[in-house]
Structure formats: C-alpha cells, structure tokens
C-alpha positions in Angstrom: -17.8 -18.2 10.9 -16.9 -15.3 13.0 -13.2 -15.1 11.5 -14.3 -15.1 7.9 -16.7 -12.1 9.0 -13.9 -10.5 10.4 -11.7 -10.9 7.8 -14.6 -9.9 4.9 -14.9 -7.0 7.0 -10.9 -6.0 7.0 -11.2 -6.2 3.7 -14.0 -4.2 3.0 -12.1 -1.3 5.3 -9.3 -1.5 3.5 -11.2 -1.3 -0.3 -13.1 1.8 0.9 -9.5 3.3 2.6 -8.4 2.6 -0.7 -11.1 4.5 -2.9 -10.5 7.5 -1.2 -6.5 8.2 -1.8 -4.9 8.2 -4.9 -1.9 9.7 -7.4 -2.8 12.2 -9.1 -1.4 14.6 -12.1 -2.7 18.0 -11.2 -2.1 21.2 -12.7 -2.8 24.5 -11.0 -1.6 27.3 -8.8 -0.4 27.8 -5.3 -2.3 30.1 -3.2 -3.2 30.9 0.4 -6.1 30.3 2.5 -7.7 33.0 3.0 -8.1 34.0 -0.5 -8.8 30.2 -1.9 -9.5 30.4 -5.6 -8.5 34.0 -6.5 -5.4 34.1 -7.8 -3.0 36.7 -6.0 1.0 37.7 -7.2 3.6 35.6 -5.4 4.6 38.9 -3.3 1.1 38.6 -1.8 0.4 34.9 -1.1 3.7 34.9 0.7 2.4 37.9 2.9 -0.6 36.4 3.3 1.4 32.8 4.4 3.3 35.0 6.9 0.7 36.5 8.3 -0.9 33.2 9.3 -2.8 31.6 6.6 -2.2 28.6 5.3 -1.0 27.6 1.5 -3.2 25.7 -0.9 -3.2 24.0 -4.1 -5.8 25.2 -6.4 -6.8 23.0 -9.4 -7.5 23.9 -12.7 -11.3 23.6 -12.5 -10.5 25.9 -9.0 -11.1 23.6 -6.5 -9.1 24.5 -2.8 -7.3 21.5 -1.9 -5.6 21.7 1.4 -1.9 21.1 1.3 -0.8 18.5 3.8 3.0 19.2 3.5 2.9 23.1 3.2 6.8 22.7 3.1 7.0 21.1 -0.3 5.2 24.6 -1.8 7.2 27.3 0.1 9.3 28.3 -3.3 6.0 28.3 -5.1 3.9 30.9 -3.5 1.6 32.3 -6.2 2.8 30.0 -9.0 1.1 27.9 -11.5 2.2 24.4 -10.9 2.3 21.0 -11.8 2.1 18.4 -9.0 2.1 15.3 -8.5 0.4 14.2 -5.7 -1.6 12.0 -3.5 -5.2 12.6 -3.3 -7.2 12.3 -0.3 -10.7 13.8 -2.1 -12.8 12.6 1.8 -11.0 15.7 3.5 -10.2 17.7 0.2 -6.6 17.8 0.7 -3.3 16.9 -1.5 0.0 15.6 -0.3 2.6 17.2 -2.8 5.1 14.2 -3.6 6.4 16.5 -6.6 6.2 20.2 -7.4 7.7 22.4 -10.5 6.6 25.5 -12.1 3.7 25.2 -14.9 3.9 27.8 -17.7 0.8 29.2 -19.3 -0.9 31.5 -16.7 0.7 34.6 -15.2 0.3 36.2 -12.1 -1.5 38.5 -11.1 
C-alpha cells in the first residue's frame, strides 16, 4: 500500500513539474532589467547590459520574462524578436532555444 502511494505521489510531482514548463512561440523584444517593458534603442540596452543589468525578453502583451541563458540574446539587444523557447511561467522566466530578428516594430 505504501509503494502505490509513493508511486501515485511521483506521479503527481512529476504532472505538476510538467504544467509549469513548456515550448513556446513568442514574439517580442529584447530589453534590460532595469527598464523592463519600455522599449529602449539597441545602443542603450547594451549600455545598460554593461553596466550591470541583466537582459530580458519582453512579450507582446509586455510581460518581463527573465532570460535564463542571457548568452543566446547578446546580438539582440533592443530588437524585436521571435523566440522559441521554454517556458517556466512559476518563476517568470524563458530559456531561449531559438532567437532571430522580428520585423514590424522599430526601435526607439
């Protein structure tokens, strides 16, 4: 009785771990943190990533998601995007798995 307890609880752990990731298409722009949702010129997002803050993807409906691999944005600083990405919506943050330029919206 104990085991299939045990392994209804696994199960359960790994539904919920499940619910909270997941592939996304997103469309948006790369900023930094400090400024979140305004939408800067690349020349200043990468001054602002220089000086310490930290880049983020916003989404079209300007949410600040939290970029786990800052790495896979560094040529995109102050870009619209598309991305395709994995999800993590628990601690609001995005792990880029593809990145190109979006047209549509100019900088700043």
């Amino acid at each position: 009785m104990k085991r299939i307890a045990f392994v209804l609880a696994l199960g359960s752990m790994t539904a919920l771990a499940g619910a909270q990731t997941a592939k996304a298409h997103l469309t948006g722009w790369i900023g930094d943190s400090k400024c979140g949702a305004a939408m800067h010129t690349p020349a200043c997002v990468t001054k602002c990533v220089q000086s310490g803050q930290k880049p983020v993807f916003v989404d079209s409906k300007n949410k600040v998601w939290a970029i786990d691999n800052t790495d896979a944005v560094s040529k995109y600083y102050g870009d619209k995007v598309k991305v395709v990405a994995t999800v993590d919506s628990t601690n609001n943050s995005i792990h880029i798995d593809k990145v190109k330029k979006a047209g549509g919206m100019s900088s700043m």
